[in-house]
C-alpha positions in Angstrom: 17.2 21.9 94.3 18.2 25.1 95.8 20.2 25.0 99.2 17.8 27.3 101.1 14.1 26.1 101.5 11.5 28.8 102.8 8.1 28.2 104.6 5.3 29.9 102.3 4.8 32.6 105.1 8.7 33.0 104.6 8.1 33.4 101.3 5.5 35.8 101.2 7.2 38.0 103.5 10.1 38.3 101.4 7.5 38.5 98.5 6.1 41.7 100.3 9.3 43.2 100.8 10.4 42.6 96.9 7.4 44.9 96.2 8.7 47.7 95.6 12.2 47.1 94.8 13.6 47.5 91.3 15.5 44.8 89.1 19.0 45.4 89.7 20.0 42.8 87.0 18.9 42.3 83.7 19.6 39.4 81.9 19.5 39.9 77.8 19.2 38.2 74.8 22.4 36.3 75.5 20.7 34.4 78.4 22.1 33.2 81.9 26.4 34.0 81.3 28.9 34.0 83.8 28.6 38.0 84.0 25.4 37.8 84.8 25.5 35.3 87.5 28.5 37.3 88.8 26.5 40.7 89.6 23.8 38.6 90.9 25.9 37.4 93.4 27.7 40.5 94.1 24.1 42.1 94.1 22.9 39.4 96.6 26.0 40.2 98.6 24.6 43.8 99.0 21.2 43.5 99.2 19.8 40.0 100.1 16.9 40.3 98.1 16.6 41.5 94.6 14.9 41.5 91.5 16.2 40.2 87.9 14.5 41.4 84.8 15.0 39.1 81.8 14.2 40.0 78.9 13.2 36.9 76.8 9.4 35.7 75.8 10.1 31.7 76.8 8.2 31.6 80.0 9.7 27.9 80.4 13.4 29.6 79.6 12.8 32.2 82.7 11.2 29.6 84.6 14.6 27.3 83.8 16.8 30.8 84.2 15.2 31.2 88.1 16.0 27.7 89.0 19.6 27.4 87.6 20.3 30.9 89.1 19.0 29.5 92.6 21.4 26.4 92.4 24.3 28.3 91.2 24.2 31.2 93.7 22.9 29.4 97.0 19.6 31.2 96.6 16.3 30.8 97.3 13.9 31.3 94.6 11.1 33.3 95.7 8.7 35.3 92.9 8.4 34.5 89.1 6.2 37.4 87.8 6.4 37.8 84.3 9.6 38.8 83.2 11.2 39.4 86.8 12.3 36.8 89.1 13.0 37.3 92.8 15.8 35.6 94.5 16.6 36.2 98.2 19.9 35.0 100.0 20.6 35.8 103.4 23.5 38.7 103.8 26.3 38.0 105.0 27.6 39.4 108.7 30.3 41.5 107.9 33.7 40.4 110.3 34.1 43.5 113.3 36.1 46.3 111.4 35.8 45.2 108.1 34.9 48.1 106.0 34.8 50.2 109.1 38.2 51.8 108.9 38.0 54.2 106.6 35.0 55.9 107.8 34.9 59.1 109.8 32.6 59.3 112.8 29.4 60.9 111.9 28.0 64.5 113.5 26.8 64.7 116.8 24.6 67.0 118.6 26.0 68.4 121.9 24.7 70.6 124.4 26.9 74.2 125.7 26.1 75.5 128.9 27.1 79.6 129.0 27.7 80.6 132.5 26.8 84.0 133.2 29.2 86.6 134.7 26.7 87.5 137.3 25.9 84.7 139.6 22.0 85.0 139.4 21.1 84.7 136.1 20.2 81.2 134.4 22.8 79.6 131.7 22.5 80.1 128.3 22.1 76.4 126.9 22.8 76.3 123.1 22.9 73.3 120.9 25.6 72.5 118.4 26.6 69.8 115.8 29.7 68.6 115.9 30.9 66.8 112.7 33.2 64.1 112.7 36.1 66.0 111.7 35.7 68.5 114.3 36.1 69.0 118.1 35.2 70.9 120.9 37.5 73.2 122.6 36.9 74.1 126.5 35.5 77.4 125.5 32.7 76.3 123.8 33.9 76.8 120.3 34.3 74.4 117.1 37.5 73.0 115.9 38.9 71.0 113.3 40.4 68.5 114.6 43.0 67.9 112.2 44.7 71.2 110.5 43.3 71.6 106.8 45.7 70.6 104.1 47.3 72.8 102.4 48.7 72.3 98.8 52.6 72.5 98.1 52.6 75.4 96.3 50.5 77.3 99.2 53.0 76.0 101.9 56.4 77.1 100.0 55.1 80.8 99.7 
């Protein structure tokens, strides 16, 4: 018996989501191996819910292949279709940080307000975006905001 047990409206909810998704794993004519159920997991990891196409005519095999797949992975069965079988897992929450640190922050729009050199007239508002590897001086222009690198041979000459 799987670990996770759905309601039916749980089920069809997750069932409605599936629809349009595409099988991510396939299993072939060697059946249910320890690769397989390795990028299931790793799929389920990513995703939550996915689709696995297996390519064998046994309905009772597929039928067997969804439950053993459920048990082994901590999944929750939800769709047998003909050949594709739906499993859903919830994803995990990723710790603060995680995969976080390598990313660059991503562009922003800001707004410049021009001044005028006569005092009457309005400011000229312009809009800019600013990517995440740029800055904004006081003067209203775009920076990087680290220098470009150069290659060795560039900075010896």
């Amino acid at each position: 018996m799987p670990a996770i047990q759905l309601t039916p409206a749980q089920r069809k909810a997750h069932r409605a989501d599936a629809h349009h998704l595409d099988p991510i794993v396939m299993i072939g004519s060697d059946g249910l191996t320890d690769a397989v159920k390795k990028e299931a997991d790793a799929a389920l990891k990513a995703h939550g819910l996915i689709k696995i196409r297996v390519f064998s005519d046994d309905r009772l095999a597929r039928d067997a292949m969804l439950g053993e797949l459920a048990d082994a992975l901590d999944a929750a069965p939800i769709q047998h279709i003909g050949k594709l079988l739906v499993l859903w897992r919830p994803k995990p929450a990723k710790a603060r940080g995680e995969e976080d640190e390598d990313r660059m922050p991503g562009p922003r729009d800001v707004k410049i307000l021009k001044y005028s050199k006569r005092g009457g007239q309005r400011p000229e508002v312009k809009m800019l975006r600013v990517l995440g590897n740029q800055r904004l001086t006081p003067g209203g222009l775009v920076k990087r905001a680290k220098p470009k690198q150069k290659s060795i041979k560039k900075r010896q000459d």
